[in-house]
N, C-alpha and C positions, 0 to 999 in steps of 0.2 A: 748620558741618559738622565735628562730631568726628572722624567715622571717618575721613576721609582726612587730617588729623593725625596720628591714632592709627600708621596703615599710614606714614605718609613716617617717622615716628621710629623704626620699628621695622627697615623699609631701613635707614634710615641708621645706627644703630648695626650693625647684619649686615656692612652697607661697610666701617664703621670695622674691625671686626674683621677682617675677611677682607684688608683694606688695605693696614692699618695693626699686625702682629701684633705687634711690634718697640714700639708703644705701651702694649701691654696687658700689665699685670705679673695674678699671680692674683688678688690683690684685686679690681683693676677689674672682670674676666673675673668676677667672683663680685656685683659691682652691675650690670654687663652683665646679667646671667644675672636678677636680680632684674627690673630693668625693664623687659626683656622679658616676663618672666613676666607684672606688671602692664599691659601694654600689651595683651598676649592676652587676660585679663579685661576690657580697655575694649571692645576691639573686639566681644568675643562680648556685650555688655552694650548695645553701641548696635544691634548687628545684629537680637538680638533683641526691646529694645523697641521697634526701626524699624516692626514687627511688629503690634503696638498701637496701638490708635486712643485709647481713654484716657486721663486725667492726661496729657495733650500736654503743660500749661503747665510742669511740676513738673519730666518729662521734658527740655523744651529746657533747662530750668537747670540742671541737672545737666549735660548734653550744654556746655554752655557752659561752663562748670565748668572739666570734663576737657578741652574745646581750650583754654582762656588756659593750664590746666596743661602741657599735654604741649606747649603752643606755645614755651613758655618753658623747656621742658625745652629740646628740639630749637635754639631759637637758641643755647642758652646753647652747649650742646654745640661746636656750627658754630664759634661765635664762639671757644671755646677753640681748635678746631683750628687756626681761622684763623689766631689768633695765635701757636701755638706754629710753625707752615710759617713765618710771616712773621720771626718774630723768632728762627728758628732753633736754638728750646729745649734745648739738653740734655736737660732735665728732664723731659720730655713724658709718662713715665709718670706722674709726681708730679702733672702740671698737671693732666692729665687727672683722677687719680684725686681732687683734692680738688676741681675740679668735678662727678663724680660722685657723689660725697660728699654735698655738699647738694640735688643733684635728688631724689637714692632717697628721702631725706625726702620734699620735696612729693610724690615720686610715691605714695608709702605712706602718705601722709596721704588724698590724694584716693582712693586704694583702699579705703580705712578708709569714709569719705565716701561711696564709693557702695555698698558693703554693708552699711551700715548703712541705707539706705536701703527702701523697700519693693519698688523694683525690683530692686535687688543679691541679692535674697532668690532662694528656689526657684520661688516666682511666674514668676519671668522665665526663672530658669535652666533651668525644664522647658518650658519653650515649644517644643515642635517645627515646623519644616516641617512641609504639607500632604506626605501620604502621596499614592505614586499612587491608591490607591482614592478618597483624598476630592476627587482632579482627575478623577474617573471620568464628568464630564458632557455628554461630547462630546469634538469634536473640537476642538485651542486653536487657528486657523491665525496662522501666519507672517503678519503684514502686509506685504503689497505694494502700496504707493499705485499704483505702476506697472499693475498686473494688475487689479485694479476699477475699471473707470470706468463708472459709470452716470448717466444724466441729460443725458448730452451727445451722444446718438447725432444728435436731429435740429439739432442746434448745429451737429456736423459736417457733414451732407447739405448746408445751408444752407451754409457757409463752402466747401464743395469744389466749389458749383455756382456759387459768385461767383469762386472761383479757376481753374472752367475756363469763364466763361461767353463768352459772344459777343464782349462788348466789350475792339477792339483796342487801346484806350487804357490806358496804365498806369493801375492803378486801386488806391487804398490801401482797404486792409481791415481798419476799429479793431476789437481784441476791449478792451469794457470791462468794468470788473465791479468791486466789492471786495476786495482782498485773500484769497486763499485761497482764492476762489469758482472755480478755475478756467482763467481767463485760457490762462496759459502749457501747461497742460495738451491743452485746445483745440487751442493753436495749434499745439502737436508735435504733436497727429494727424494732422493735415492737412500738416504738412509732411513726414510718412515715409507719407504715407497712395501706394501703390504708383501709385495716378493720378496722384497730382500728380509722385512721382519721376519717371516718363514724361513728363509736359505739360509740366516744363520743361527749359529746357539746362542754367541753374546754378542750384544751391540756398544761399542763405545766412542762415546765424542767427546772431543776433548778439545779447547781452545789453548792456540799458542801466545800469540802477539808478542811484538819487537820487547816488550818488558816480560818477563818470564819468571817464575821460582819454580824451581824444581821440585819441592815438597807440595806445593799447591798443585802441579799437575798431576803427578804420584797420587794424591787426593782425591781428583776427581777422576782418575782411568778407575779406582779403587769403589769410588762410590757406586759407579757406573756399574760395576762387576758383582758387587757385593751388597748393593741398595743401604749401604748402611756406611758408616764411618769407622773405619778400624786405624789404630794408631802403632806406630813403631817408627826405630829409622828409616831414611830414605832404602836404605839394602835392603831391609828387611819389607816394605813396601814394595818394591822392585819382586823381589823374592817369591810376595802373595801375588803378585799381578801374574807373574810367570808362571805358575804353580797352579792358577786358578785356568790361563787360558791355554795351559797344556794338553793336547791330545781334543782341544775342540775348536769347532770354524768360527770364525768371528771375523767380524768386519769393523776397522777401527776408523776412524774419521778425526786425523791430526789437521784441524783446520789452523786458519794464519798463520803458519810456520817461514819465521823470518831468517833462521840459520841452520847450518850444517850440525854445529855443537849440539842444538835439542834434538835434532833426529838420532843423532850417533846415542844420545844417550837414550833416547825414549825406546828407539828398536830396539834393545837387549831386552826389554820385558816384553817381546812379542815374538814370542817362537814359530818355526817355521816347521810344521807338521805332515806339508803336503796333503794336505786334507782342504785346500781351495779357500782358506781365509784370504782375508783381501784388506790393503791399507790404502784410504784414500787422506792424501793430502789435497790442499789449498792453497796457493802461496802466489804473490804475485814475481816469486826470483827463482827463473828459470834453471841458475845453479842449484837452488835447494833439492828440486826437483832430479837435476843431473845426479846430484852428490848421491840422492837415497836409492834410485834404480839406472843406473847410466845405460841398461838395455833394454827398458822399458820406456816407450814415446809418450808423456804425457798429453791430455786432454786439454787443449788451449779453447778460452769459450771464445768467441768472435764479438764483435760489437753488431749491434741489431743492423739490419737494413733499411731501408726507407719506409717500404710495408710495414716491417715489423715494430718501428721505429713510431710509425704514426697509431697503430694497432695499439700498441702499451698507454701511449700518449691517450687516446681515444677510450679507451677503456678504465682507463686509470680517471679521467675527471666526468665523465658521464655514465660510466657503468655497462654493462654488456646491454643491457637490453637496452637504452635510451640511444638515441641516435644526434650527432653532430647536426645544429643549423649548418644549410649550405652557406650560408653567408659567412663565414668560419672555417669551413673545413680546408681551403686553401691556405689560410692563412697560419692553421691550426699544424697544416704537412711542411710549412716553412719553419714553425716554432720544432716540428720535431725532427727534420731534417739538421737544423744548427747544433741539435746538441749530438749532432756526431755518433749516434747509438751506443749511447752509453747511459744503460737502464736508471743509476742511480742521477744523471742528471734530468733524464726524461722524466724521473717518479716528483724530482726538485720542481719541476720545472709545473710540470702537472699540481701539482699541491698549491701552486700560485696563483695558478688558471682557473683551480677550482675556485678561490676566495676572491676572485676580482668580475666585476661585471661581464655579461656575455655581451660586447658590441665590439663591433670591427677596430674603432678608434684602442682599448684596453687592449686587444691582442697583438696589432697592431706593433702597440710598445713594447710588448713582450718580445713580438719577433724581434725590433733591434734592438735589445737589449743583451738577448741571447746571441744575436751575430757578434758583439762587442768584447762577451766572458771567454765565449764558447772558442778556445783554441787548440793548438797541438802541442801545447807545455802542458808541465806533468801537472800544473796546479788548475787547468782550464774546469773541473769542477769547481772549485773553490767560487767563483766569479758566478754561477749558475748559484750556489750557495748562498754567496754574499746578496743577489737578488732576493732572493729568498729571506732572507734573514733583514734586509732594511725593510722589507714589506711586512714585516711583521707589527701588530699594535705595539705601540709600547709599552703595555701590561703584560705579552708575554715575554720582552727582551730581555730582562733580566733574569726570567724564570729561564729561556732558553741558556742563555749564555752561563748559567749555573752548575750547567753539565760538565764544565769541564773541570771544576773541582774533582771530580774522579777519576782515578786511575784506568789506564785506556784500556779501551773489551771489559767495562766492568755491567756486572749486573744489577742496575741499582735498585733497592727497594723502594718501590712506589709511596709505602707512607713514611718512609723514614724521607726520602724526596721532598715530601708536601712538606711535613713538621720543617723540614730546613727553611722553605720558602716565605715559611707562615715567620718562624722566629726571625728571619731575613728583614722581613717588613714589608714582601714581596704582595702580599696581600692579605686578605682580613682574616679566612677561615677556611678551616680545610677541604669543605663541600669546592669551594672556588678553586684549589687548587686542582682538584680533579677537573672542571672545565678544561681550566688552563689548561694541564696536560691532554685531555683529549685533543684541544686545539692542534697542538703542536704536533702531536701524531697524525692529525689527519692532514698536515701539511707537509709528511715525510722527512721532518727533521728529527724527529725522535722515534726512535722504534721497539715497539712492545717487545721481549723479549720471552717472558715466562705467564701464563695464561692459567686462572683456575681453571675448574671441569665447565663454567660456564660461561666461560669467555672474560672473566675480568680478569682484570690483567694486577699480575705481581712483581713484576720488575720488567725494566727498561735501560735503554743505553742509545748510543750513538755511534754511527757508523764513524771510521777512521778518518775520513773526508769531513765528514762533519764537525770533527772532536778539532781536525787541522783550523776549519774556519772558528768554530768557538775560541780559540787560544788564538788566533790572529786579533781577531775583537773584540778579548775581553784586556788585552793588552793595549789596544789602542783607545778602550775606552777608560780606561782605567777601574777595570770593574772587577780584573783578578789576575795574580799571577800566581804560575805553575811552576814551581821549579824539582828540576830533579836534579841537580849540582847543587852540590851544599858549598859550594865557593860562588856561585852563582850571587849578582850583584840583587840586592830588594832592590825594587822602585815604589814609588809613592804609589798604595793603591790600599783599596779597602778590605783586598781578600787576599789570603793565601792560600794555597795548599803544596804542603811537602808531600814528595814522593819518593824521598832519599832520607837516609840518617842527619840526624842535625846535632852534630857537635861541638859547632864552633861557638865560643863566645860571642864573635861577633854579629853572629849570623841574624838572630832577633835584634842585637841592638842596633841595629844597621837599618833594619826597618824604619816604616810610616808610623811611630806607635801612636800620633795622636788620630791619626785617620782609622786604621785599622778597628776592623769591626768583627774580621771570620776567620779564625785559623783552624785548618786542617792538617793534621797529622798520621799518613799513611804509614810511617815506620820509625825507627826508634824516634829517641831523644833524647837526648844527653841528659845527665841530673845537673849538670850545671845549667842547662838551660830554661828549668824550672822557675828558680827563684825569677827570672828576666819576665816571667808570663805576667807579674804584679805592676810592669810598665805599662802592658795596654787595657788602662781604663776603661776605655768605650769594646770594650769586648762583647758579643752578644751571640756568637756561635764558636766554642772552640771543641775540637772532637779531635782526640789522642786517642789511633785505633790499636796501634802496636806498643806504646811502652807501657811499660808497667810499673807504677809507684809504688813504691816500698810504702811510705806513710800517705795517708793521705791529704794533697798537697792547700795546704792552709791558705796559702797566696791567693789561690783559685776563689773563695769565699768572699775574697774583696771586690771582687767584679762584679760589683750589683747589678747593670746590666746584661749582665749573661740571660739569654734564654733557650741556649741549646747546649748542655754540659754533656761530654762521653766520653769516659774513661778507663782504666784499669785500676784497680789496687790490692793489695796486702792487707789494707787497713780497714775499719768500717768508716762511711762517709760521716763527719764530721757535725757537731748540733748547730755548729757557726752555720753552716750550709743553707739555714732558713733566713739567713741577709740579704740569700739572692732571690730579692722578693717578684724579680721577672722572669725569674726561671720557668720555663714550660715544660723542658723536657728534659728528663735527666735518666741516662744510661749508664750505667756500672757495671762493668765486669767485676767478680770477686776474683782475687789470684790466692786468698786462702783455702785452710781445710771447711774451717768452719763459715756455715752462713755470715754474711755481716750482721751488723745492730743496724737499725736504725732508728735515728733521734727522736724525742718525742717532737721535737721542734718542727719533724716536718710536717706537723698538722697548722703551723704557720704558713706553709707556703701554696698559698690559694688560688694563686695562679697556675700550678701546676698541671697539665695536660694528660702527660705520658710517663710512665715510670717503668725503667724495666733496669730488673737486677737476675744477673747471672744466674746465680744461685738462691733457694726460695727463703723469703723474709720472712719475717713478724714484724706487721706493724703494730705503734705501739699502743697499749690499751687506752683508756676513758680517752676518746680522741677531744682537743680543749676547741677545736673549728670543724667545719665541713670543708672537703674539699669539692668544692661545686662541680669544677672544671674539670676534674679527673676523669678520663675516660676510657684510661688502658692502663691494666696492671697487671708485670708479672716478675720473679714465681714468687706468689704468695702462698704461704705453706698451709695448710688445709686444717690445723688447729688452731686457726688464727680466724676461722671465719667465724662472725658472730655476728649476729642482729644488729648487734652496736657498733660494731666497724662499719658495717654495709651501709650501714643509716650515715654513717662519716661521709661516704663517697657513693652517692644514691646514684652517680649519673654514669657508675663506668660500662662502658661498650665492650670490650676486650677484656677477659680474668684469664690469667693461666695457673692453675693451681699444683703442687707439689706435695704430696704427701708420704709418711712412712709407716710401719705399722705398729710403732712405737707410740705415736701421734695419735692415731685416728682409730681407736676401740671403739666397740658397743652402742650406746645410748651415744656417745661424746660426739662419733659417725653420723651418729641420725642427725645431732644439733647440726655439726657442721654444715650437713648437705642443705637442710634445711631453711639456715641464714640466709641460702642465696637468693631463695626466691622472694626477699627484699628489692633486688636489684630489675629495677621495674623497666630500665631500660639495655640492659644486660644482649649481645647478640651475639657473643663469640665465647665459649668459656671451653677452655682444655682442662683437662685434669689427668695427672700422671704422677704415680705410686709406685715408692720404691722396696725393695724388699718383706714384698708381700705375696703372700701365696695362700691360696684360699681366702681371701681376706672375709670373716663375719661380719658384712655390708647389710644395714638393716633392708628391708623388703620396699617400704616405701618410707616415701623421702618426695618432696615438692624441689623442681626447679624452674626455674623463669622464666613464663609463659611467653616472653619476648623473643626468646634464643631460637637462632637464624643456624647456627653451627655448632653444634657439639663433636669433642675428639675427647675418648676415654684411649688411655695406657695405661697398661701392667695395675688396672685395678681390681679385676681378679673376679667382675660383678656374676650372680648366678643369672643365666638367660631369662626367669622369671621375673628378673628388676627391669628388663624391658617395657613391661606396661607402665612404670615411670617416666619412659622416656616417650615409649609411643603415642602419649597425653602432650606433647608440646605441640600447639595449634599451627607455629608456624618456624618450623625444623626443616632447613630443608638442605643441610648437609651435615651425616651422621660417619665418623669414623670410629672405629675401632681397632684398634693397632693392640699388636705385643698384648695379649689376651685382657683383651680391655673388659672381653666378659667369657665365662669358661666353663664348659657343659657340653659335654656329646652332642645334646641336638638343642636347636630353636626351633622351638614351634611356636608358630603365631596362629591364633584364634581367628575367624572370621571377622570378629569385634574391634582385630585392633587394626586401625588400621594409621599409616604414615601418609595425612592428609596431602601436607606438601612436600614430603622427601622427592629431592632432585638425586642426592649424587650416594651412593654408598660405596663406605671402601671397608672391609675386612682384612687386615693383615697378620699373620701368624697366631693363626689360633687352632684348640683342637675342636674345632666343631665338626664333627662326623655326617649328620642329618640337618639340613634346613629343610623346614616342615613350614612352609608360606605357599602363597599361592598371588596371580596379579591383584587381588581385592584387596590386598595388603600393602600394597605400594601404585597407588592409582597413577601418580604424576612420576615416579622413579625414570629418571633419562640415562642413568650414568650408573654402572656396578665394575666397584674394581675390588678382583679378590689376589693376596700376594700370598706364597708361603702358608696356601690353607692344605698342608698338605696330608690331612684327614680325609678331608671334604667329599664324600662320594659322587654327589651329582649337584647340577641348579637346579632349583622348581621347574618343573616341564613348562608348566604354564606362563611363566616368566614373559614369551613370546606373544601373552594378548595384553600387554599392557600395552598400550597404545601409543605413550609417551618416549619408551625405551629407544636409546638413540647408541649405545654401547654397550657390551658385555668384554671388557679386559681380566683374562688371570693371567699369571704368572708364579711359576715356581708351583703349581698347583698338581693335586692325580690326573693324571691320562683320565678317568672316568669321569672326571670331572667336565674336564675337556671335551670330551664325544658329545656330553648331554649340550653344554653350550652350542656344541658344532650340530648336533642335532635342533635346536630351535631355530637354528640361522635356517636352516635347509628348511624344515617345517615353513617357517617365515617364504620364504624366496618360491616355493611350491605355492605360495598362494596369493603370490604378485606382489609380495610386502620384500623391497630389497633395502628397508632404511637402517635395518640395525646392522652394526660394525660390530666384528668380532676382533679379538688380539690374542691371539693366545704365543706365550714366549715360555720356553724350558719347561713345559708340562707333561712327566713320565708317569 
């Protein structure tokens, strides 16, 4: 892939400049200026012969060309920096300028090269974009796998009348099928499906896949059970799980389950009561199935039919109400006949359909394209994939093919996703990378995974079939490899990612070190393999998620190119650490008792973006810069907040604050809270206090009239410190968890009202009486109350707010419960059936 070569040279030089200005004499700034120039004709060069289906073969060589070119520009580059930071040049404009010197050459040779070419020509250069008129064929829709599901309605009736049937014997329920047919889909209807939320006491899901640890699923049956994280051995884990779903009905959901071994060990924590729990598995191995109930016939999902086949197809790229041009629709029941009904290639196939012209000729080629992939080997998605995947621009292919640095069924965090892409070189800024990702979702290669209350999405992943085609292509293009064999041989490539212990000596030195740019480290690492990380120079994302440094590793500070650091330590991060003057983001777990230090030196580092430390900091005082670019910081410990820090880092987005009661007395309280309303651009801020009870929280206090989301914990406020908060103009998600404020009742006055609150959660607290009424929450859509188990009733009136789209408790009083159940009926008596009710384990 040329193009994102192209784009990381063209960063990178911009960096150096903007850096490093004190390097740049005019000369250079005048070969700058040149290679840039050339770099903007490569990219408008690949962009638009991406465009053509033509001379493909003449094309990639060219394309191949311009990356060994501009590849070798960029290390060269690196490699001079590196050397001139490490060896402390004097000379640096000189050094630089006679390695620029002979890049400009190749690079204006290779310009020469492809305009002299028949592509470099006006041929290509007049290529335009499709106009809106020639998109004038209908409607494109958005794909959402989520929102079309057809073909499984009597799948469901069937699965939901063996989940509520007669029999009071625990009863396992296999859904089988092949890959992408389904499965998991299935099984999440019927576990949110509103009957079953009722027919059981607890609900749990739980993911297997062919790579497994037994302590991480322990963790999440546990989470599930307990809403919370509790910790012990695995027995003793086992122990609570047994103990908790003892003597109650529950419905567990062991989805992708690839062996006999997790079942034999997972069923001991699931008692069998006779009381009509139910376990539904997933799996595409008919044995797994045999092994867990060998007298129970599992549920095999079928592949869709022709109807149904053209139905999904049809629905999926025009949407239920827009209707297929006849001119089309023949040709449209050819495309979705080939793919053999099999949902995950129709959803592929569909995602391609949508982003390509609607005329006969473009479908056309779909249908033989799809006759060519489409077969009866087990890889015939991949080829429906592989379509998919060359048709993509080449600004998302490296973003796509990205995904497979992570370990398979992962959940990945959406911004932690971008920041990789950004320091990648993958594109400019993180607004784009959201694009990007919407892109890709709505071409059903990446799929939303986890969803706030209002639809924006929190993590993502990729189906199994998908994760197979990403690791077929990022191999063949040299763009990554996966290894999970720590004898496993490196090949020349830019990226790694382990997903196995790495202890061998040889195993980094055996690598690409002058190529390598990304190391990922999903589980241990040898301490011998420490010192070897000082070989790769051009490093610029390396993330160690499992080991744990004893000291903090000095080597790592040489890598001035770094911009994406995550680690563990023992130790506090280091004052060298301000070398790495491209750093953006930097992640630190602590593995001690006490908070880390950190250096004052990191008010050198200007570039910085993101910072997140385990355990809550102190930055350090009289900050000597601003950090411009800061824009998320956490835990920062809450007698750290001052006027004069806030003014250091005027632009952050994201605070997560930490406080104790040690810390934060009196007048000190009022300062603290105070400072923030400095923070002019401020839209996410948590605050959570430890060992505090009652706390003497002064009465008013200003926060930042910016803030989008507030979450208080265990900070102990009196309900009358509300009218601080019900002043933020535009708030429009308020949590309160673990008695974030604490008082028999809240009563709100007519006056105050939550202009734009969306979503409210209350979780464990003792509020007895809420005294509101709808005047007080005009726009409120979304109320979730956990564990309020004081709580006598909702505001009756609750039901005329107009906006109201759910009422969830959980763990709450029965009285509680009745009043909700009673507004739903209120509501539904008067032709209003939009609000959704949840109510789970409320006695």
């Amino acid at each position: 892939m040329a193009y994102d070569a192209v784009i990381s040279l063209i960063l990178t030089l911009k960096q150096l400049v903007q850096l490093k200005p004190h390097w740049i004499s005019d000369e250079t700034r005048k070969m700058v200026d040149s290679v840039l120039e050339s770099l903007e004709y490569f990219q408008d060069f690949v962009e638009n012969t991406s465009k053509r289906r033509k001379d493909c073969v003449k094309v990639e060589e060219l394309e191949r060309e311009m990356k060994s070119a501009v590849n070798e520009a960029e290390d060269a580059i690196e490699l001079e920096i590196y050397e001139i930071n490490k060896l402390e040049k004097g000379n640096a404009r000189e050094a630089l300028c006679e390695t620029l010197l002979l890049l400009v050459e190749k690079i204006d040779d290779m310009k020469r090269n492809v305009m002299g070419s028949s592509f470099g020509t006006n041929e290509v250069q007049g290529y335009s974009n499709p106009t809106n008129e020639d998109l004038q064929t209908g409607y494109v829709a958005k794909l959402n796998p989520e929102s079309v599901v057809v073909g499984l309605e009597d799948d469901l009736m069937r699965i939901i009348r063996r989940l509520k049937g007669s029999m009071s014997t625990r009863e396992i329920i296999p859904i089988l099928g092949m890959g992408g047919i389904g499965k998991t889909t299935l099984a999440k209807m019927a576990y949110d499906d509103p009957q079953i939320r009722n027919h059981f006491d607890i609900h749990v899901w739980v993911t297997i896949s062919q790579e497994y640890q037994t302590r991480y699923l322990l963790l999440g049956v546990v989470s599930c059970i307990f809403n919370e994280i509790k910790q012990g051995t695995d027995n003793e884990l086992m122990d609570m799980i047994y103990k908790k779903l003892k003597g109650r009905r529950y419905l567990v959901v062991m989805d992708d389950i690839w062996s006999n071994e997790v079942w034999d060990l997972m069923s001991r924590t699931f008692p069998d009561d006779d009381n009509g729990s139910r376990i539904i598995l997933t799996s595409r191995l008919k044995g797994v199935a045999t092994h867990a109930d060998p007298d129970t016939p599992p549920h095999e999902v079928s592949l869709l039919n022709a109807d149904d086949s053209w139905k999904l197809l049809h629905e999926t790229v025009f949407g239920v109400v827009h209707v297929c041009p006849p001119e089309l629709e023949d040709i449209g029941k050819q495309v979705a006949q080939k793919c053999q009904g099999l949902p995950l290639a129709l959803l592929v196939v569909a995602g391609h359909l949508s982003k390509i012209e609607r005329t006969q000729e473009s479908w056309k080629d779909v249908a033989k394209s799809v006759s060519k992939v489409v077969a009866n080997e087990s890889d015939k998605c991949l080829g429906v994939l592989a379509m998919s995947y060359h048709y993509l621009p080449n600004h998302l292919k490296p973003c796509f093919l990205y995904m497979g640095v992570f370990p398979e069924d992962s959940d990945v965090n959406i911004e932690k996703l971008i920041n990789l892409w950004v320091c990648e070189g993958f594109l400019w800024e993180e607004l784009v990378g959201r694009d990007f990702l919407e892109d890709l979702v709505s071409r059903n290669l990446i799929m939303v995974r986890n969803r706030r209350f209002n639809g924006e999405w929190k993590s993502c992943g990729v189906h199994d079939l998908v994760r197979d085609l990403i690791l077929r292509e990022a191999e063949k293009e040299k763009f990554l490899q996966v290894t999970k064999d720590p004898s496993a041989k490196m090949h020349h490539v830019c990226r790694y990612s382990f997903h196995s212990n790495i202890y061998q000596n040889d195993l980094l030195e055996s690598s690409s070190i002058d190529l390598t740019r990304t190391m990922h480290f999903f589980r241990g690492l040898g301490s011998k393999q420490v010192p070897l990380l000082a070989c790769f120079k051009l490093l610029r994302v390396l993330s160690v998620v499992q080991y744990g440094f004893e000291d903090f590793p000095l080597v790592i500070t040489k890598l001035v190119h770094l911009r994406y650091l995550q680690l563990r330590s023992c130790d506090d991060p280091h004052g060298s650490l301000s070398e790495l003057y491209n750093l953006q983001v930097f992640i630190v777990g602590s593995l001690g008792y006490n908070p880390p230090t950190i250096h004052e030196t990191i008010w050198q580092m200007k570039h910085l973006r993101d910072l997140k430390v385990s355990h809550s900091i102190s930055l350090p005082k009289n900050p000597s810069n601003k950090l411009q670019n800061l824009e998320g910081l956490s835990c920062l410990r809450l007698s750290s907040c001052t006027f004069e820090l806030f003014s250091a880092i005027p632009n952050l987005k994201t605070l997560k604050l930490h406080g104790s009661q040690k810390e934060c007395q009196g007048e000190k309280m009022f300062e603290h809270l105070n400072s923030l309303a400095c923070l002019k651009r401020l839209e996410q801020l948590k605050i959570r206090c430890k060992d505090l009870y009652l706390f003497p929280i002064p009465c008013k206090y200003t926060l930042p009239t910016s803030l989008r989301s507030l979450t208080l914990s265990y900070t102990y406020l009196p309900w009358e410190d509300m009218a601080n908060i019900v002043k933020l103009p535009k708030l429009e998600v308020l949590k309160i968890k673990n008695y974030g404020f604490y008082g028999d009742v809240w009563r709100l006055n007519e006056g105050d009202i939550f202009n734009e609150l969306k979503f409210l959660l209350i979780r464990t607290n003792d509020m007895k009486q809420w005294r509101a009424g709808s005047v007080n929450f005009p726009m409120l859509q979304h109320v979730v109350l956990r564990t309020c188990i004081y709580l006598e009733e909702i505001p009756k009136d609750f039901g005329e707010i107009y906006t109201l789209e759910s009422i969830e408790l959980y763990h709450c009083r029965r009285t509680a419960a009745n009043s909700v159940n009673e507004i739903q009926e209120e509501q539904e008596s008067m032709g209003n059936d939009c609000l959704s009710v949840l109510i789970d384990d409320c006695r």
